[in-house]
N, C-alpha and C positions, 0 to 999 in steps of 0.2 A: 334512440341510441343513447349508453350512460359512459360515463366513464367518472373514474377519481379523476380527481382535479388536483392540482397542484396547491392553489388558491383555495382559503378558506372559503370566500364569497367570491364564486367565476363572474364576470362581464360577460352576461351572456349577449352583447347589443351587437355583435355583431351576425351574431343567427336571426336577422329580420327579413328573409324572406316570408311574403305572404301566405305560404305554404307552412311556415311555422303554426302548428295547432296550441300547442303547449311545451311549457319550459321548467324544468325542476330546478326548486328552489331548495337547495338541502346542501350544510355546511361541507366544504372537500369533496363536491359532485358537480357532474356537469352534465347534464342531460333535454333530449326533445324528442319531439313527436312532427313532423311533417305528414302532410295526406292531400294528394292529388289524385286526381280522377286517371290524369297519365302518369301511366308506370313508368314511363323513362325521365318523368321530370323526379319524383321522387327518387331515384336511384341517381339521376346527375347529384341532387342534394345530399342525398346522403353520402355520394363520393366526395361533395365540397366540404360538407362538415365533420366529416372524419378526417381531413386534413389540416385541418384548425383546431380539431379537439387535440388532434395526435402532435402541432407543432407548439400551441399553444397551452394549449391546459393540462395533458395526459399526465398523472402521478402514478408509479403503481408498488404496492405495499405487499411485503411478505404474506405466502400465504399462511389461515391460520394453521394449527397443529392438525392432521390427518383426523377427519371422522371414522372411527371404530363403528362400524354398527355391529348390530345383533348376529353373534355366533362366530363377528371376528376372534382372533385370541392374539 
């Protein structure tokens, strides 16, 4: 799961469950990876840390100018 962050550099020390695989390390981002064998521990995790990302870190930014593609006008 990614989200913008609010913070330049998130703390990410609170997403230490041993199911944590990996943590993105990237400036105004907050992002990870969880992976269990059981589907319902992954999915309790990913409902716990979507509500820490979402109380604690979440920033969200205009989007940019609409992409025009090919044969718009």
């Amino acid at each position: 799961m990614i989200s913008l962050s609010k913070y330049e550099y998130p703390d990410m020390s609170s997403f230490n469950d041993p199911e944590v695989v990996w943590k993105m390390h990237k400036k105004y981002h907050v992002g990870l990876i969880v992976h269990s064998k059981q589907r319902e521990r992954v999915l309790e995790l990913m409902d716990k840390y979507a509500e820490i990302i979402h109380h604690e870190f979440h920033a969200a930014a205009p989007a940019k100018e609409k992409f025009r593609g090919h044969g718009d006008s």
